[in-house]
N, C-alpha and C positions, 0 to 999 in steps of 0.2 A: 147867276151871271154877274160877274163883275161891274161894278158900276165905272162908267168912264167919268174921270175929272177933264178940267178946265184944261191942266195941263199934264200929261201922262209924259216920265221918263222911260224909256227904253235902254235897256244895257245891251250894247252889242258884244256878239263873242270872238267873232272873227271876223278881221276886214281884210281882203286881195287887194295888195300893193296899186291893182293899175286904177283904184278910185281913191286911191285917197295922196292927199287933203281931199275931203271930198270937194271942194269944190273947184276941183282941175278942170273942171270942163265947161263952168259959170258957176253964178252964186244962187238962179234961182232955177226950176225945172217943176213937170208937172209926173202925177201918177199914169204911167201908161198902160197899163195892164197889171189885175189882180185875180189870182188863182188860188186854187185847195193852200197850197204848201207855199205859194211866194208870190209876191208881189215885183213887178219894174217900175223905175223911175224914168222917168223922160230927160234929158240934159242935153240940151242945144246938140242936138242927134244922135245924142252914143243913149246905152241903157244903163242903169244901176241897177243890179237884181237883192232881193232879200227873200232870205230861204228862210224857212222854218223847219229844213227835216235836218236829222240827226248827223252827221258827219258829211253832211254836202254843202259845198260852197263855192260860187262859180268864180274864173277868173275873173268875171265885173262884176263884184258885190259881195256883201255881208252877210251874217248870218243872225239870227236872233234865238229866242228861247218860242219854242211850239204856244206855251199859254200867251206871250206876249203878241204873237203872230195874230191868234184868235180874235182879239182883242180890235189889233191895228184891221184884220182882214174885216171887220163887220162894221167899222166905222168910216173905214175911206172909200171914196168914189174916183171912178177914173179923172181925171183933171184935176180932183183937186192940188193946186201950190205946194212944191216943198220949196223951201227957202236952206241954203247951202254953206257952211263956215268949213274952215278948215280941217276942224274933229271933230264935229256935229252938225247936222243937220236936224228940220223940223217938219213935223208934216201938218199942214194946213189942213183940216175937215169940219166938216157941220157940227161935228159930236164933241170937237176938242183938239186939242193942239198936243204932237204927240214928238216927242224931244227923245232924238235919239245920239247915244255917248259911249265915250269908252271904248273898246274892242283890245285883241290884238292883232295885230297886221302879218299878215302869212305871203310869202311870197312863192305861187304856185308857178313855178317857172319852168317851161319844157328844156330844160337843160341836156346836150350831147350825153349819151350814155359814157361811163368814165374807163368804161372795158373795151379792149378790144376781141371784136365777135369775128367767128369764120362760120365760113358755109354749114358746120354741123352744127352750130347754135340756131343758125336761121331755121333748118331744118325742122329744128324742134320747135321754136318759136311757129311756126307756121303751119304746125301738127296741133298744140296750144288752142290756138286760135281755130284753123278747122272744125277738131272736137267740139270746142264752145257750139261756133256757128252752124253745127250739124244739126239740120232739123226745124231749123230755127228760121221765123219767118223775115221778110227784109222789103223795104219800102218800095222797091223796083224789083217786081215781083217778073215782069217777063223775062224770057231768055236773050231776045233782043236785044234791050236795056243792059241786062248784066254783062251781054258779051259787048258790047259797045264801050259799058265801063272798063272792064278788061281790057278792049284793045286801045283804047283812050291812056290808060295809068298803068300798065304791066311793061306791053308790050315794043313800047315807042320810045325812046330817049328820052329824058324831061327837061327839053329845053322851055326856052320864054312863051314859044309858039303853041307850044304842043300845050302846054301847060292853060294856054290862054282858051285853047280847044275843050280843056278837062272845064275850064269855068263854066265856059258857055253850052256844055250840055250838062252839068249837074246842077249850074246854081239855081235853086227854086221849084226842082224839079222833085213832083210827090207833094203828098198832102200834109198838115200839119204847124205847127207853130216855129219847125224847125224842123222842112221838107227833107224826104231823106236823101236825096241828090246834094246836100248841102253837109246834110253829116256822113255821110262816104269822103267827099274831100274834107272835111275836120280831120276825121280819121287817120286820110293817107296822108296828109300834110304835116299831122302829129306824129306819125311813124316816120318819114322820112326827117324828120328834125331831129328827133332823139338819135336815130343813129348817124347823127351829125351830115345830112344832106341840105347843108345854110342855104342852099339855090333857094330852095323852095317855098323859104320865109320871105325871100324878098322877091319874089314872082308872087305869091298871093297877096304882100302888101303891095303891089304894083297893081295889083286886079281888085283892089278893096273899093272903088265905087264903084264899080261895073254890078259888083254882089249886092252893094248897098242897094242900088237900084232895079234886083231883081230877084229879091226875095223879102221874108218876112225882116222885123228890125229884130225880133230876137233874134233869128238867125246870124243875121250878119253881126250883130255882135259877138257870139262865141267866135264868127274867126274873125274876126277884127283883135279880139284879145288874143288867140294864137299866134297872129302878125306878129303882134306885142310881146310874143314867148309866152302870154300867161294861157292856162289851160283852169280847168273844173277841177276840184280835188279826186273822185274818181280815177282821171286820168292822170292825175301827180300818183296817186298810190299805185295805179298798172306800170308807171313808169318806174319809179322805186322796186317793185315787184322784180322787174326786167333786169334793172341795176343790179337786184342778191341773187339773181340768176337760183330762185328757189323754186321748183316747177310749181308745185303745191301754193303758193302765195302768186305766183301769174295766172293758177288758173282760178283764186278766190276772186281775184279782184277785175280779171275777163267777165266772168259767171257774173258779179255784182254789175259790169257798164251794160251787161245784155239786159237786167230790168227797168232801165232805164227809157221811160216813155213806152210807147205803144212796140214801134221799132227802130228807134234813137240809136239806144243802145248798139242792137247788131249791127244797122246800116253805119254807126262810127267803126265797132271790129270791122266789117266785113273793109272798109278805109284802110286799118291799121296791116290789113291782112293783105290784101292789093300792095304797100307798100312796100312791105317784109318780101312780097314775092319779085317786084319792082327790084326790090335791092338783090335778091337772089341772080334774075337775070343780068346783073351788072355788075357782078362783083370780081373785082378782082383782085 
């Protein structure tokens, strides 16, 4: 086992544009939650996340090297101080003080798709997506719930109203550190943006404390950062994926966000799939 020094530097590998400087959001902030694969930061209410797995990194946070993670994960406690500069930050704990530098900066941005689609791409895209989700278990497991989601986000026009309807029966709704009533609207919020439906970035950033207040803070941070256009690299590579319009490469990278969590994952497709169909019944 590594012995920890006084003072440990960390080389970071990837930083997401909406944290850095990191200290856009104050100069000091505490540890709010530490897990197997990553740890959050606490900053005067928003998160900082740091990943340890191999090609994942969220749109609020960094990533580091797996041994280093080990390391940082068996020495820090919830609370303890990180102190915040512009290209570094440090983290305060009982074993040592751990100094983290460098990176590069990625900007994971849910950018309008650059093509233009007709009904026989949605088609497909939403055959895609089916396939994946067939079989496949999902956080709002009754028929009630699903059919309610449906007539909530398919069926109905998506004005500010309707929209504000979709909040307040999924935000928080389901178990988990990131309920799946919460990633169903990730999902359909990120699909309706990519194929350029701008409503609906500034109707969830219109409903972003209402979410704050009624779900977990992980949660509300991934779509606090979708507000902000930035997304999880996952969902950059599904969206790239969508952009070479290569079937084989949307269904690698669908198949990879369904391993994601218990049922993260699907409950975000079964979002993205809702919207696709959303957009089917409006297209003109």
């Amino acid at each position: 086992m590594p012995l920890v020094k006084a003072l440990n530097t960390i080389n970071i590998l990837e930083i997401s544009v909406l944290v850095f400087p990191f200290c856009n959001n104050g100069n000091t902030g505490r540890i709010h939650s530490v897990f197997e694969h990553s740890l959050n930061i606490a900053i005067n209410g928003h998160l900082m996340h740091i990943s340890s797995r191999q090609g994942f990194i969220s749109g609020f946070g960094i990533t580091i090297l797996r041994n280093d993670f080990d390391i940082l994960r068996r020495c820090v406690r919830v609370q303890d101080v990180v102190v915040l500069k512009k290209e570094s930050f440090m983290i305060y704990s009982q074993s040592g003080v751990f100094k983290f530098v460098g990176g590069i900066t990625r900007n994971l941005e849910a950018k309008p798709l650059q093509w233009k689609y007709n009904k026989d791409d949605l088609d497909i895209l939403c055959q895609c997506f089916r396939d994946v989700l067939d079989a496949k278990v999902l956080g709002l497991g009754s028929v009630a719930e699903l059919g309610k989601v449906k007539q909530l986000l398919v069926m109905q026009k998506c004005s500010k109203e309707v929209f504000g309807q979709m909040v307040t029966f999924l935000t928080g709704r389901g178990l988990g550190l990131t309920p799946s009533g919460d990633d169903i609207l990730l999902g359909y919020c990120f699909g309706l943006m990519i194929f350029d439906k701008g409503f609906v970035r500034e109707f969830l950033e219109a409903y972003l404390l209402f979410i704050d207040s009624h779900t977990t803070k992980i949660s509300y941070e991934y779509l606090y950062a979708l507000a902000k256009r930035r997304i999880s690299s996952p969902l950059l590579v599904l969206k790239n994926a969508i952009e070479s319009r290569v079937i084989k490469d949307i269904e690698l990278a669908t198949s990879a966000i369904a391993t994601i969590g218990h049922t993260s994952g699907n409950d975000c497709l079964f979002g993205i799939l809702l919207a696709l169909e959303y957009i089917q019944m409006n297209y003109e």
